[in-house]
TITORDREN-595696 format. One record per residue (C-alpha): x, y, z; residue number from 1; residue in three letters. Coordinates in steps of 0.1 Angstrom, whole numbers, always signed. Layout:
px py pz resi resn
X Y Z NUM ALA
...
This chain:
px py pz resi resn
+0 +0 +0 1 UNK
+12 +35 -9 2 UNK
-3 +74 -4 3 UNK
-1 +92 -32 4 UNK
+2 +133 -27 5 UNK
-7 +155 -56 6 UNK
-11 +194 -63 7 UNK
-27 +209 -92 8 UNK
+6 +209 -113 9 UNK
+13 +174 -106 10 UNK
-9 +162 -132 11 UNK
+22 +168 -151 12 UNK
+54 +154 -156 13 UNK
+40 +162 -195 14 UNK
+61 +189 -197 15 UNK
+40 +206 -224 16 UNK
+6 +188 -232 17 UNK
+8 +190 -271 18 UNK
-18 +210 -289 19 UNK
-51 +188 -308 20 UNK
-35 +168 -335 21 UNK
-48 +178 -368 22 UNK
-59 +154 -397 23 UNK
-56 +172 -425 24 UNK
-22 +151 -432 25 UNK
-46 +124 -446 26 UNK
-57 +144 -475 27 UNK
-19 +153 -485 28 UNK
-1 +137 -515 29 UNK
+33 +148 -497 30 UNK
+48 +116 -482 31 UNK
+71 +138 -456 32 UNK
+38 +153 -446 33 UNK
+20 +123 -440 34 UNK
+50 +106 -420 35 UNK
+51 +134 -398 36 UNK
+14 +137 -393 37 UNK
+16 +101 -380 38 UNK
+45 +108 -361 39 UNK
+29 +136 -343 40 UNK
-5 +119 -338 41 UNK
+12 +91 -320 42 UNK
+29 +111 -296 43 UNK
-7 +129 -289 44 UNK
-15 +96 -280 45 UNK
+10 +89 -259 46 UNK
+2 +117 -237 47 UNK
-29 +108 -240 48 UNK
-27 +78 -222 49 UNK
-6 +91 -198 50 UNK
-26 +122 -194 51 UNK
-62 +99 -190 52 UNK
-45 +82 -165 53 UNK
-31 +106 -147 54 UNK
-62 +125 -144 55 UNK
-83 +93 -133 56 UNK
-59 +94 -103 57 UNK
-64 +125 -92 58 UNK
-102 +115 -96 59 UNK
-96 +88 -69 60 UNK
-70 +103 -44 61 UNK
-96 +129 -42 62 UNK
-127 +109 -46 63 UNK
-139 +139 -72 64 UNK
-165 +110 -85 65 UNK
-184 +118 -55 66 UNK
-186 +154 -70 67 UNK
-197 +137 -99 68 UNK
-224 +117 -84 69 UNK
-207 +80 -82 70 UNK
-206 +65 -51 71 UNK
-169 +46 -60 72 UNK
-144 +51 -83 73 UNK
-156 +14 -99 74 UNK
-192 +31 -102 75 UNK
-173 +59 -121 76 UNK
-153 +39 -146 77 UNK
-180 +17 -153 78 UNK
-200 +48 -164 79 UNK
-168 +54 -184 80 UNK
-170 +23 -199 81 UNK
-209 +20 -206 82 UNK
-203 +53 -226 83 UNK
-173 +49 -247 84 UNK
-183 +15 -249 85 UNK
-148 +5 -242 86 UNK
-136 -25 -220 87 UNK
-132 -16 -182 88 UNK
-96 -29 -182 89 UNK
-85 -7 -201 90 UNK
-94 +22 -185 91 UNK
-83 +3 -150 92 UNK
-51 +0 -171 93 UNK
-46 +39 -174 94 UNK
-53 +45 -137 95 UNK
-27 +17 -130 96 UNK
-2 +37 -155 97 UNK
-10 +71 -139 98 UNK
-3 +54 -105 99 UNK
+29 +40 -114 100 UNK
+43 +72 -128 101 UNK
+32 +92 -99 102 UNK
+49 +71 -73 103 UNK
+80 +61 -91 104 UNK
+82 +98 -111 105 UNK
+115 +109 -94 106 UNK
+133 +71 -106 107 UNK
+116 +80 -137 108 UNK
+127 +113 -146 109 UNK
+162 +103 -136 110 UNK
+164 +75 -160 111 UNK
+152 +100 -188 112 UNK
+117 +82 -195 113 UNK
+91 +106 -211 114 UNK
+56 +96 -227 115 UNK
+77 +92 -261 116 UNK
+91 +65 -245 117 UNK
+56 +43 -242 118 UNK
+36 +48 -215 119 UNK
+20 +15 -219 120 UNK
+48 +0 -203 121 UNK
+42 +17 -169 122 UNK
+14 -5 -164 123 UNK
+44 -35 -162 124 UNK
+64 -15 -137 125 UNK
+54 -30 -102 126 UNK
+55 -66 -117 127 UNK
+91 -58 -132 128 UNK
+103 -43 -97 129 UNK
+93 -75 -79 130 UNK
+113 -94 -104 131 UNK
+143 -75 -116 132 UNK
+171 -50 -102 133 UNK
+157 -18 -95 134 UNK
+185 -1 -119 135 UNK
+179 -25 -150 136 UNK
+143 -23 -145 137 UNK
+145 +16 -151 138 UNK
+169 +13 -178 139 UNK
+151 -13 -199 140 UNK
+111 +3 -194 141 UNK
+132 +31 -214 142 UNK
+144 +11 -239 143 UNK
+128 -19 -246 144 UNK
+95 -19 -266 145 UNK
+64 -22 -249 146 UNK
+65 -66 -257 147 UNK
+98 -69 -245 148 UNK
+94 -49 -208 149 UNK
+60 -72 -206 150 UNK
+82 -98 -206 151 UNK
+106 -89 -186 152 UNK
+83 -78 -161 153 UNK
+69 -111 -161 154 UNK
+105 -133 -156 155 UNK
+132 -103 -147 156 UNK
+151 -112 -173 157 UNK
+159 -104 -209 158 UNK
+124 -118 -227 159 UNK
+137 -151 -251 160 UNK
+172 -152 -246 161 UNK
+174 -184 -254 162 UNK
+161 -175 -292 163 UNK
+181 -148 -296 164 UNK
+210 -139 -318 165 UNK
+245 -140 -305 166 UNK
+245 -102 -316 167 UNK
+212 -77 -329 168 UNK
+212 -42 -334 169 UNK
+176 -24 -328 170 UNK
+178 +15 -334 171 UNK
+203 +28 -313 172 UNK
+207 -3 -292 173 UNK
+232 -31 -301 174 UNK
+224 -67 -279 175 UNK
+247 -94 -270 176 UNK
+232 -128 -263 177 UNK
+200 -107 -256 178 UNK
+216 -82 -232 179 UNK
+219 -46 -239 180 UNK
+256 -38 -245 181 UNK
+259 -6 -263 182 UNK
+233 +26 -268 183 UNK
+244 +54 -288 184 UNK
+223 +88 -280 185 UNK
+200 +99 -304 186 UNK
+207 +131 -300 187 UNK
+239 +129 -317 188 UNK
+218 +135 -346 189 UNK
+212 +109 -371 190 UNK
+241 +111 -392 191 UNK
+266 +106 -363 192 UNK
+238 +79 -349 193 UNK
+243 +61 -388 194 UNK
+278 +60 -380 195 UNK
+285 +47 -349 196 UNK
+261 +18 -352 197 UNK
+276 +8 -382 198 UNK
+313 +5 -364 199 UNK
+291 -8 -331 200 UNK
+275 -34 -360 201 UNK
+311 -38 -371 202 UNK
+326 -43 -337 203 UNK
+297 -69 -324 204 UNK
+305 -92 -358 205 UNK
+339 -94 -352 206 UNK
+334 -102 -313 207 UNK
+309 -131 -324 208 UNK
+334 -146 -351 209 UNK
+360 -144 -325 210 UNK
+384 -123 -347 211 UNK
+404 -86 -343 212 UNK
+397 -49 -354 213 UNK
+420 -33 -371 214 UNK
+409 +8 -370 215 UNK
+425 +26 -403 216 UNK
+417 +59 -411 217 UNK
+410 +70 -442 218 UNK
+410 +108 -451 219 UNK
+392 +104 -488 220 UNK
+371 +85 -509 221 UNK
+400 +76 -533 222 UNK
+425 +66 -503 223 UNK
+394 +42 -494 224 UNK
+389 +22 -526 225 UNK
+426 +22 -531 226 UNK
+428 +9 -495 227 UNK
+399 -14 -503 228 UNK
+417 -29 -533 229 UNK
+453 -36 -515 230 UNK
+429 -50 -483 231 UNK
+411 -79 -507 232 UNK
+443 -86 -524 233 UNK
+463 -88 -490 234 UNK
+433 -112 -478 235 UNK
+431 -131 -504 236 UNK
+472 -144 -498 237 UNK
+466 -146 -466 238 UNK
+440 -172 -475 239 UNK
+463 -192 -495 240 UNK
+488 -194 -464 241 UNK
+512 -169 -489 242 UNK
């Protein structure tokens, strides 16, 4: 059991609740528009979430559905429910995500999850923490989709690692055996990003096949193919034991 304590701001760690999401991307030929009309639409619905279930616990810390003419807060989400004609558990599912980033906000906010991250996955939290290292448990409901930290939640451990790849590189994250070894910050921009996940991707092959880097810099385009033809000939007697 845990108290909650809330002021009026506290309904958000949204640091700016974004603005109505308009549609008019749908009716655009432009494929850049269209991409970041989705883009933005699902990050309205992130905060969404969060914000829906933020809100329904300030409704029951407060018991405002007595203001509202409902003698529980199960009384209120059922009228919820009979109206949108949505499934009770999922709306019980939003107040269990607005109580998870209430009382674990400060862990939160130091690990540097936001609503972009997936505030689906708060609704795993307490199950996670009962299973897993508080520190790894912070990191991964950051990083991992919203599939993997259900499973992870569930066994407080990396979801499949048995059927995983000795190496696999997801966005900005490279795995080993399953386990997160390497993230490279976004906002690097995605250029730099590109680039250091290619050496990361680079780095993780050799380290599965057992072999050696080599690093060799280059300082043009023609010093690289020149370099590229000497390397494959070089290889290639080193193949036949010359």
């Amino acid at each position: 059991m845990y108290i909650i304590y809330m002021n009026n701001n506290e309904l958000t760690g949204l640091e700016k609740t974004p603005s109505f999401q308009s549609l008019d991307y749908i009716n655009s030929d432009d494929p850049k528009e269209i991409d970041a009309g989705i883009r933005e639409t699902i990050r309205s619905i992130h905060f969404s979430i969060l914000g829906m279930g933020l809100g329904l616990v300030k409704i029951k810390i407060m018991r405002l559905y007595k203001d509202l003419g409902y003698q529980s807060m199960g009384e209120y989400i059922a009228s919820i429910s009979k109206e949108s004609k949505m499934d009770r558990s999922n709306i019980y599912r939003w107040l269990k995500i607005g109580e998870a980033y209430i009382k674990y906000k400060a862990e939160l906010t130091e690990s540097g999850f936001s609503e972009s991250h997936g505030p689906i996955k708060l609704s795993f939290l307490e199950q996670a923490l009962t299973t897993g290292k508080k520190d790894e448990v912070f990191d991964n409901i950051k990083n991992m989709s919203v599939r993997e930290f259900k499973d992870f939640a569930k066994g407080g451990g990396t979801p499949n690692s048995g059927n995983l790849p000795f190496v696999s590189i997801k966005g900005n994250v490279a795995y080993i055996r399953g386990k997160r070894a390497i993230i490279v910050n976004k906002n690097l921009g995605k250029r730099i990003t590109d680039y250091f996940m290619e050496v990361v991707g680079v780095a993780c092959e050799a380290l599965e096949k057992g072999g050696y880097i080599m690093p060799v810099f280059l300082r043009s385009k023609n010093e690289t193919e020149r370099f590229s033809a000497a390397y494959d000939r070089v290889m290639e007697e080193m193949k036949n034991g010359n």
